[in-house]
N, C-alpha and C positions, 0 to 999 in steps of 0.2 A: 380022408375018411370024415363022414359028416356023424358026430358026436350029437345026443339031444341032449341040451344044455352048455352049448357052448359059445366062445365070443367070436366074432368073425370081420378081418378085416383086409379089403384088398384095394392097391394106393392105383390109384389112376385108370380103374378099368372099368370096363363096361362090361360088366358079367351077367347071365341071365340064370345062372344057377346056383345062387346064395338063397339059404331059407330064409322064411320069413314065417313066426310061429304067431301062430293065433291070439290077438286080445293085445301085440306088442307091433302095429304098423309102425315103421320106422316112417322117419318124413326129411324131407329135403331141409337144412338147416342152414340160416347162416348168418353173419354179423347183423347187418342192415336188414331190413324186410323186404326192398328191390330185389336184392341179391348184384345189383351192380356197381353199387357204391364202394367197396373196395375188394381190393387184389389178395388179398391174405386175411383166413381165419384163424383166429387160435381160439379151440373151444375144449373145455373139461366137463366131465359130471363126473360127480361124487355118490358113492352109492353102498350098502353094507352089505357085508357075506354074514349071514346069519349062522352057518353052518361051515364043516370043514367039505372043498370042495373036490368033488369028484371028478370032474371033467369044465376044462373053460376053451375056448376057441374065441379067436378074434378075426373080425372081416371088417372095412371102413373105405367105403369108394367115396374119394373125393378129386380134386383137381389132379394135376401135373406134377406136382410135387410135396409133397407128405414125409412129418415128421408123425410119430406116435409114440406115447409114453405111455406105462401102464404103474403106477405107484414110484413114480420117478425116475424108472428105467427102463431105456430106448428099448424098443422092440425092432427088431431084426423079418425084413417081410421078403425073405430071398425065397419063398413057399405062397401057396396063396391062403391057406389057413393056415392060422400061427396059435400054438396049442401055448396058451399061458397060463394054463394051471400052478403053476409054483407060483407066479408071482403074485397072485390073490392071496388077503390074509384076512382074517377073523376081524370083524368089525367095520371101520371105513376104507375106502379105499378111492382113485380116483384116476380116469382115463384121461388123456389129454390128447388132442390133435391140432398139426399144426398143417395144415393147406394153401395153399395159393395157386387161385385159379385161373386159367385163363382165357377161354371162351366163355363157358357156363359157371358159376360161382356156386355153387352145392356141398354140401356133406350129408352124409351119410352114413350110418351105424347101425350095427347092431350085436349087442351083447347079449350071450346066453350062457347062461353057468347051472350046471348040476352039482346040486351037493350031492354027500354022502347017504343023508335022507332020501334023495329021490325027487324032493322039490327041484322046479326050474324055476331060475330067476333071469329076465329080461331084461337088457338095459337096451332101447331105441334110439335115436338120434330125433329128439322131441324138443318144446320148448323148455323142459326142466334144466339143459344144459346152458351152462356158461360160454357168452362169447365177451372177445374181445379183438378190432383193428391191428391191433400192434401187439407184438411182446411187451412183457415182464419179467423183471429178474425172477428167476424159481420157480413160473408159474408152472411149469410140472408135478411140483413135488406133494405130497398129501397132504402138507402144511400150509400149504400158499392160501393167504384169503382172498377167495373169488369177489369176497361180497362188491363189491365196486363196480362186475363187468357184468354187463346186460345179458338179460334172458335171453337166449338162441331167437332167432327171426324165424319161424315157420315158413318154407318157400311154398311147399307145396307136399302133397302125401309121395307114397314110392309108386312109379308109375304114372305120373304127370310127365307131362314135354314139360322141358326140353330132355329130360334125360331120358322119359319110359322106363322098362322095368327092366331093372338093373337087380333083383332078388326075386326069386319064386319060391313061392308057396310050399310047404312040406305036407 
């Protein structure tokens, strides 16, 4: 069931029927700006629920193999929308993925939460997100300080090769 206002994440596929809401294009993300310079991303963005929320959903195409965290706790993708409403809380909060690629080097996002208000809040996969090469101890947790690791590499918008559109439009 496609929620409006949800997050949405799905590990290694190439789908063409993920939304994509207006004013929030997601874009191709990753360590380096090549995109070929290394084999494994690990990237987070940090971001606030203002409200108590109504509906969250999660979708994240990226490589071959994917970890996700959502406020420090693995997310289970045996579905392809993973409904994680409970694990959103009041104030900050923070997404975490861990990818490694191996043809095309990409990631990709997109968060959309409804609160209880009725606003929708969008998190993309943009340059506001943290990257880094390698693991850190805890870098999951909502604690972890990113400040050290470099602003995500813009590869390219959703819908550029090599990948095409792997999200449609609502």
């Amino acid at each position: 069931m496609k929620l409006p206002g949800s997050i949405l994440v799905v590990l290694g596929l190439v789908l063409t029927d993920l939304p994509v809401c207006a004013g929030s294009e997601p874009f191709w993300i990753w360590h380096t700006g090549d995109g070929q310079s290394a084999s494994e991303l690990f990237a987070r963005r940090t971001f606030h629920v203002s409200n108590r929320v109504r509906s969250a959903e999660l979708r994240v195409v990226g490589g071959a193999t994917n970890r996700v965290h959502l406020n420090g706790a693995p997310l289970d993708f045996s579905s392809r929308d993973v409904d994680v409403t409970s694990l959103l809380r009041l104030g900050r909060n923070v997404l975490s993925v861990q990818t490694r690629a191996e043809k095309r080097p990409g990631l990709i996002a997109l968060l959309v939460i409804t609160l209880t208000t009725g606003q929708r809040h969008v998190i993309a996969s943009d340059r506001e997100w943290k990257t880094a090469g390698r693991d850190s101890p805890e870098w999951t947790a909502l604690d972890f300080d990113d400040s050290a690791w470099a602003s995500a590499k813009s590869l390219a918008p959703h819908g550029a090769e090599p990948w095409g559109k792997v999200l449609r439009r609502d």
